[in-house]
C-alpha positions as CSV (number, residue, x, y, z in Angstrom):
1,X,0.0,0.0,0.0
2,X,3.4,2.6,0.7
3,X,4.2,2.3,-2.7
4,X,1.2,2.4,-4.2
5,X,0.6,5.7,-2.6
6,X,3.7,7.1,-4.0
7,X,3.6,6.2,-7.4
8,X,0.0,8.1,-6.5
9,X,1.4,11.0,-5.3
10,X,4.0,11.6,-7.5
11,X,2.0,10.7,-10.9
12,X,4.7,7.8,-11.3
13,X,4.1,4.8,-14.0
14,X,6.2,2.3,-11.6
15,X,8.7,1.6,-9.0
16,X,9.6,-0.4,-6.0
17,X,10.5,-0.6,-2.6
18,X,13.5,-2.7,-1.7
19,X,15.4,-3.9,1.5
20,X,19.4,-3.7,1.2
21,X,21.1,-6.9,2.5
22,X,24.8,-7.7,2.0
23,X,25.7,-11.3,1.4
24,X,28.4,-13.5,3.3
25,X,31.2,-11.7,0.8
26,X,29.7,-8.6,2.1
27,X,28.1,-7.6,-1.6
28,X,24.9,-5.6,-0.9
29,X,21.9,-6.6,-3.0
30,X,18.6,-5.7,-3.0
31,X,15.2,-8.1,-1.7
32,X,11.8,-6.6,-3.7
33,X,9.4,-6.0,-1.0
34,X,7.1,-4.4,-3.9
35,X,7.3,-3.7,-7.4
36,X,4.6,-2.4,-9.5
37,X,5.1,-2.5,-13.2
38,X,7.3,-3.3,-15.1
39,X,9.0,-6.6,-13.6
40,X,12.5,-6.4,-12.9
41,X,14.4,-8.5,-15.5
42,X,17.2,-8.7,-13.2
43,X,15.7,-10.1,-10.5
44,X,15.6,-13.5,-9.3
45,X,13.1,-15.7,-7.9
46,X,12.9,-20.0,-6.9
47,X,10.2,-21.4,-8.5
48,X,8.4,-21.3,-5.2
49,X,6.0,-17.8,-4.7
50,X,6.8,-17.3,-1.6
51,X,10.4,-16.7,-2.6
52,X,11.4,-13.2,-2.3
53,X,12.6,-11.0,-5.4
54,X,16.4,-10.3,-5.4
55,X,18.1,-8.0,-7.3
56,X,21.8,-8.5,-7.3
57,X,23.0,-6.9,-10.5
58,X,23.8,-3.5,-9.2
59,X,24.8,-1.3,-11.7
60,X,23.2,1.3,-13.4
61,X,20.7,3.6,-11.9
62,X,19.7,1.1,-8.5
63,X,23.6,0.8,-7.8
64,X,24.3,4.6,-8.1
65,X,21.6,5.4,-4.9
66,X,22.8,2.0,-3.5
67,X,26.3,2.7,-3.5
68,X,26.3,6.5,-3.2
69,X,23.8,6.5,-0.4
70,X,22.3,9.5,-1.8
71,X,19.0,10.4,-4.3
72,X,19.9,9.9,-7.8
73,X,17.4,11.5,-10.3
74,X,18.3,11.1,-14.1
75,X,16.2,12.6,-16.6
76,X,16.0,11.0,-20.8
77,X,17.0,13.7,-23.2
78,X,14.6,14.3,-26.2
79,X,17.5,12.4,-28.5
80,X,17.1,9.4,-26.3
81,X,14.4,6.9,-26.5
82,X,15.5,5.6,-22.6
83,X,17.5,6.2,-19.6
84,X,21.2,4.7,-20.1
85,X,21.8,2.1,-17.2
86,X,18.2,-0.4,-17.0
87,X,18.6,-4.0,-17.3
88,X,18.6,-5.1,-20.7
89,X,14.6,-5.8,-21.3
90,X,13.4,-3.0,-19.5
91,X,10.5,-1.2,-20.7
92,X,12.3,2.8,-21.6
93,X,12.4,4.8,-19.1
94,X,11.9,8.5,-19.6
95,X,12.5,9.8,-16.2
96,X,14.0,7.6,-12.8
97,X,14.1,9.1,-8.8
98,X,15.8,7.0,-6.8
99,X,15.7,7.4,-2.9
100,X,18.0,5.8,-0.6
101,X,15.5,4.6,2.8
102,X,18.4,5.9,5.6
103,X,17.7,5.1,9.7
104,X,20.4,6.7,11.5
105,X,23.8,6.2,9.7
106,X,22.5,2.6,7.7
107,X,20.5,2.7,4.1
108,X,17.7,0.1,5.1
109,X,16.0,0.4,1.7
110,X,15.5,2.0,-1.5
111,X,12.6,3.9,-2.9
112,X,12.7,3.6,-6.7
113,X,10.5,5.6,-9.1
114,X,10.0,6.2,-13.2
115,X,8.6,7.6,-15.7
116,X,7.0,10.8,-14.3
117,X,5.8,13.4,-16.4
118,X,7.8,16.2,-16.8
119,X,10.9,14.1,-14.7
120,X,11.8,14.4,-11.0
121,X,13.6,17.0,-9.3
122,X,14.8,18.1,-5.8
123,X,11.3,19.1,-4.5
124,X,10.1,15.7,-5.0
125,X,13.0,14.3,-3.3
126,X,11.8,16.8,0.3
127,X,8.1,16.0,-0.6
128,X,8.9,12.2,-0.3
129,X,11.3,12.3,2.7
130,X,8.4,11.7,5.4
131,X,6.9,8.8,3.2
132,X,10.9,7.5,3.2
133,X,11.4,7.5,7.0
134,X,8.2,6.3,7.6
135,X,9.5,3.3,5.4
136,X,12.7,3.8,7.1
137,X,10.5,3.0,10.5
138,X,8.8,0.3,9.1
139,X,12.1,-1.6,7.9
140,X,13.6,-1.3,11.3
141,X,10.5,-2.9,13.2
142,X,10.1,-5.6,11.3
143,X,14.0,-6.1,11.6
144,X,13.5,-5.7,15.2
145,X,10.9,-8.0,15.3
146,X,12.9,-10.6,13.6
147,X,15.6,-11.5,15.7
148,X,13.3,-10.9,19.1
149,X,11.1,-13.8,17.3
150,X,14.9,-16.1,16.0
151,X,16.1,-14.7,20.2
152,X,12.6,-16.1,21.5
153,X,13.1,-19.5,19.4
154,X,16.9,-20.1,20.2
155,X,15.6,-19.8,23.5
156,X,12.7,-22.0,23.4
157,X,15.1,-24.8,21.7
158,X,17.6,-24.4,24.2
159,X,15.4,-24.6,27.2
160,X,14.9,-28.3,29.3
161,X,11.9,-29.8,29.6
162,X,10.7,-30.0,32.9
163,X,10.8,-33.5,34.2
164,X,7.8,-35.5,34.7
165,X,6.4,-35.9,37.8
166,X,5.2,-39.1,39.2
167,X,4.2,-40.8,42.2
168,X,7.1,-42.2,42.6
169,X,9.4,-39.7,42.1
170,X,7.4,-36.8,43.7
171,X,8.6,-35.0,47.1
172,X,6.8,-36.2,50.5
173,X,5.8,-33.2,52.2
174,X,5.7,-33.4,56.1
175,X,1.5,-33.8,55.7
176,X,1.5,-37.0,53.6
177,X,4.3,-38.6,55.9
178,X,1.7,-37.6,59.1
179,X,3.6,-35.5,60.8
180,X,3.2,-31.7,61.0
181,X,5.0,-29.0,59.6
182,X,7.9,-27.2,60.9
């Protein structure tokens, strides 16, 4: 629904939303958390829905707000038919905003928007800066709310069951052996 209001708001033909995630070599790449048209050639999928969508080729337009850390905006000129830097099968695009989702001093996402009429420029990057750290918030809580939920499991595996109790094995108290407490 977040990006679907933005592409609203900002009279945009398509975009996505994207969390940033380095791999075990440390190589950031992006997970799809919603993409409205076109699909991203570049992205991969399992064959199983559920999967998420990554993005791991990084060049172009996504990798210059990915590795900047700043807005990129890139505008066709009238001699081109499309932006320079979209994955080979993209659908042109005329205009691109992209919007690095910052918390503190770590990118947690990326905003990324095309084909606007008339472009993008800086005033769209400060009208979208509350929609981005609201985005921003919501990254961080779900984050936060995975590895209390992984904490709470390692726990759970780790804990001992409690013994069974029975008849046998059960403490006497000073009633049951007739006598009277202490």
């Amino acid at each position: 629904k977040l990006l679907d209001g933005m592409l609203a708001l900002t009279d945009s033909s398509y975009g996505f939303l994207a969390r940033v995630h380095d791999d075990e070599w440390r190589v950031p790449y992006l997970e799809l958390l919603a993409c409205r048209d076109p699909p991203v050639p570049a992205a991969t999928t399992d064959d199983n829905q559920s999967a998420p969508c990554l993005v791991r080729d990084l060049g172009g337009l996504c990798g210059a707000v990915l590795h900047s850390g700043a807005p990129f905006l890139a505008q066709a000129t009238p001699a081109q038919t499309s932006l320079s830097g979209v994955p080979a099968g993209h659908p042109p695009l005329q205009s691109f905003l992209g919007l690095p989702i910052q918390h503190g001093a770590g990118m947690f996402g990326m905003l990324a928007l095309g084909n606007r009429p008339g472009g993008y420029d800086a005033a769209m990057i400060d009208f979208l800066q509350p929609l981005a750290a609201t985005y921003a918030s919501l990254l961080e809580a779900t984050q936060l709310r995975r590895i209390h939920q992984q904490a709470f499991a390692e726990l759970l595996a780790h804990e001992e069951p409690p013994e069974s109790v029975s008849p046998a094995t059960a403490p006497i108290n000073d009633h049951q052996r007739g006598g009277t407490p202490a």
